[in-house]
C-alpha positions as CSV (number, residue, x, y, z in Angstrom):
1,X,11.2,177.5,-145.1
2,X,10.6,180.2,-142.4
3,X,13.1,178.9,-139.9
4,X,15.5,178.4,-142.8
5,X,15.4,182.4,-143.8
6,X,15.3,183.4,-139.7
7,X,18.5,180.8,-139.6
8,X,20.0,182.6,-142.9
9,X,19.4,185.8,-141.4
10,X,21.0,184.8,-138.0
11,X,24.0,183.8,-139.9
12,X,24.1,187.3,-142.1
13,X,24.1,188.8,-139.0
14,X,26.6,186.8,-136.8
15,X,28.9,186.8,-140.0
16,X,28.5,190.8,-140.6
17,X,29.2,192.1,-137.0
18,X,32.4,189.5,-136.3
19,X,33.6,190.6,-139.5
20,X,33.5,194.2,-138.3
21,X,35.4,193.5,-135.4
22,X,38.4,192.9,-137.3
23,X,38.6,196.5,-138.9
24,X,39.6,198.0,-136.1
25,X,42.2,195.4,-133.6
26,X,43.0,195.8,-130.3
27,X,45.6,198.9,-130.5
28,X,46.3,201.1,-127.5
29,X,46.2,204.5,-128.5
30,X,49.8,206.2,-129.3
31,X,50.3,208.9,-125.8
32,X,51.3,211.9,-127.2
33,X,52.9,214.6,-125.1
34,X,53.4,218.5,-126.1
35,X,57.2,219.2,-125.5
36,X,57.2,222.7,-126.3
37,X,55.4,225.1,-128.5
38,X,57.1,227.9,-129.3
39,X,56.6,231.4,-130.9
40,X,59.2,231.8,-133.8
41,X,60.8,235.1,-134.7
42,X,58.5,236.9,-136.9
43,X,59.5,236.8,-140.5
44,X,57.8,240.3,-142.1
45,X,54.1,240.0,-141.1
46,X,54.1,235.9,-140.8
47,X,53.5,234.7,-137.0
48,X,55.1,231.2,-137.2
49,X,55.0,228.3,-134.3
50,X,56.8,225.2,-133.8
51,X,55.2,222.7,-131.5
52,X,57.5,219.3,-130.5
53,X,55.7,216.7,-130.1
54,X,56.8,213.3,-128.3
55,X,55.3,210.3,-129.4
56,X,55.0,207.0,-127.6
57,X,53.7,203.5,-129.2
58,X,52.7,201.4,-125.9
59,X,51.9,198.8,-127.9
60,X,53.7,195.2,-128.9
61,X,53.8,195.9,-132.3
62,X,55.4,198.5,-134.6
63,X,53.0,201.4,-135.6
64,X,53.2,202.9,-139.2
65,X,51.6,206.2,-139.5
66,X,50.9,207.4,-142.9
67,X,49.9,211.1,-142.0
68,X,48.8,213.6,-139.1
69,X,46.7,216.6,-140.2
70,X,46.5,219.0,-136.9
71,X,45.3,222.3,-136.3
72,X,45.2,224.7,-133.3
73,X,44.1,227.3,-131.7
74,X,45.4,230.3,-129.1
75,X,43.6,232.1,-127.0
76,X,40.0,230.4,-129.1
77,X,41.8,232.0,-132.1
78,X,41.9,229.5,-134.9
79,X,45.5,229.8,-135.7
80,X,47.1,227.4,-138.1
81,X,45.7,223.8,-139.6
82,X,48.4,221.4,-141.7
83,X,49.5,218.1,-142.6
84,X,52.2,216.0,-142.8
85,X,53.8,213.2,-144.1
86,X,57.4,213.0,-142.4
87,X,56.1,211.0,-139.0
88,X,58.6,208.4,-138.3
89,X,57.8,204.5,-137.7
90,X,56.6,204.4,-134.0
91,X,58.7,201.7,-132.7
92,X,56.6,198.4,-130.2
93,X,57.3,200.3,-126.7
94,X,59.2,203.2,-128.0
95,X,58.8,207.0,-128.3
96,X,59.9,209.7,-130.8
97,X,60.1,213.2,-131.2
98,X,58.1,214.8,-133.8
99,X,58.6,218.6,-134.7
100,X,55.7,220.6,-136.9
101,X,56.3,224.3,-138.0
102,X,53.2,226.2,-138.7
103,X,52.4,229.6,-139.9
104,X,49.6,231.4,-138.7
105,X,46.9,232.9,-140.9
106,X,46.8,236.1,-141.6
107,X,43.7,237.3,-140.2
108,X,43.4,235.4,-137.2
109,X,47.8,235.6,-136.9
110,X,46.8,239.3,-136.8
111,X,43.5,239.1,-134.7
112,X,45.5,237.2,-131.5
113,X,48.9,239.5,-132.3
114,X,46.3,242.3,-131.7
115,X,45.1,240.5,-128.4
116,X,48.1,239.9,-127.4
117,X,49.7,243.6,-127.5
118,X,46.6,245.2,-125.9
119,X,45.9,243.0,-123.1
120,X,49.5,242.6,-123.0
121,X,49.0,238.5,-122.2
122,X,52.3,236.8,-121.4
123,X,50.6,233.2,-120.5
124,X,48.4,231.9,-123.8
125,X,45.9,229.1,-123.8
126,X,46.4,226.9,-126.7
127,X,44.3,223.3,-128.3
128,X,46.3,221.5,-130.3
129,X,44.1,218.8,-132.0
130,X,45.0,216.2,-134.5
131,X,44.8,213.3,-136.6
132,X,47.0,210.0,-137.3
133,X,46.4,207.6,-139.9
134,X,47.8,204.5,-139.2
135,X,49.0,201.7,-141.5
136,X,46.4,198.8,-141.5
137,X,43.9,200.4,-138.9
138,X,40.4,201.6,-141.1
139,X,39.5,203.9,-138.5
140,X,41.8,207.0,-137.6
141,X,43.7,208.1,-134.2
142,X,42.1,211.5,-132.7
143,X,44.4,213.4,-129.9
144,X,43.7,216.5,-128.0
145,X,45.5,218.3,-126.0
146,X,45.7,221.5,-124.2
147,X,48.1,223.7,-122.1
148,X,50.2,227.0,-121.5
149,X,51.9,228.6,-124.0
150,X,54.5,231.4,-121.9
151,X,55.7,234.3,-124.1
152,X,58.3,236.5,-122.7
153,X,56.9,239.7,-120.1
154,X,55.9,242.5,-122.5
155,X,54.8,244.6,-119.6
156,X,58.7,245.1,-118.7
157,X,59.0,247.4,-121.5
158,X,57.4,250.1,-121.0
């Protein structure tokens, strides 16, 4: 009766943890690469951004994404967060070019505008950070990255 449960229990086990390994299959993470991020003219008081993004699936099989929610920050300044929807079918061994438009919020738009005009910064850390939910995979695709955003010399006009 006791080896019966232990052998049950085994079973439970071995059937639980080989089941889990099918939620998430071998998938090589999509490389994603910042193209540009840009400063857009200001419209009124609305800092906008639009960061290009280039995508590339390495893997032998197409990769649906439903959605990417990102967010980022300049200069430690929690600028803008969003979503979207509109993210193409990432082709087996292909890339494509993804563009997001942002708008910054107010306060922090207005805290790093500040920032920026008195310590008259023309080179501006950014982290761009975001999230892809892919078709058929349970657990989501997290990507970071960082780099230089350049804005033209404000010193030059005094």
């Amino acid at each position: 009766m006791f080896t019966t449960k232990r052998s049950f229990a085994v079973l439970l086990a071995i059937l639980f943890l080989s089941s889990c390994a099918t939620l998430n299959p071998n998938i090589d993470e999509p490389v994603v690469t910042v193209t540009s991020f840009k400063v857009l003219p200001i419209t009124g008081t609305n800092l906008r951004f639009q960061i290009g993004l280039n995508v590339s699936n390495p893997n032998n099989f197409d990769i649906v994404v439903n959605g990417l929610s990102y967010n980022a920050s300049v200069e430690g300044y929690d600028v803008f967060s969003g979503v979207t929807n509109q993210v193409p079918t990432l082709k087996a061994y292909d890339s494509d070019d993804i563009v997001i438009e942002a708008q910054a919020g107010l306060f922090n738009g207005v805290r790093l505008a500040t920032d920026i005009l008195q310590k008259r910064k023309t080179d501006l850390n950014y982290v761009l950070e975001a999230k892809m939910d892919v078709a058929g995979i349970l657990f989501p695709i997290y990507i970071t990255k960082e780099g230089l955003l350049s804005l033209p010399n404000i010193n030059n006009n005094r």
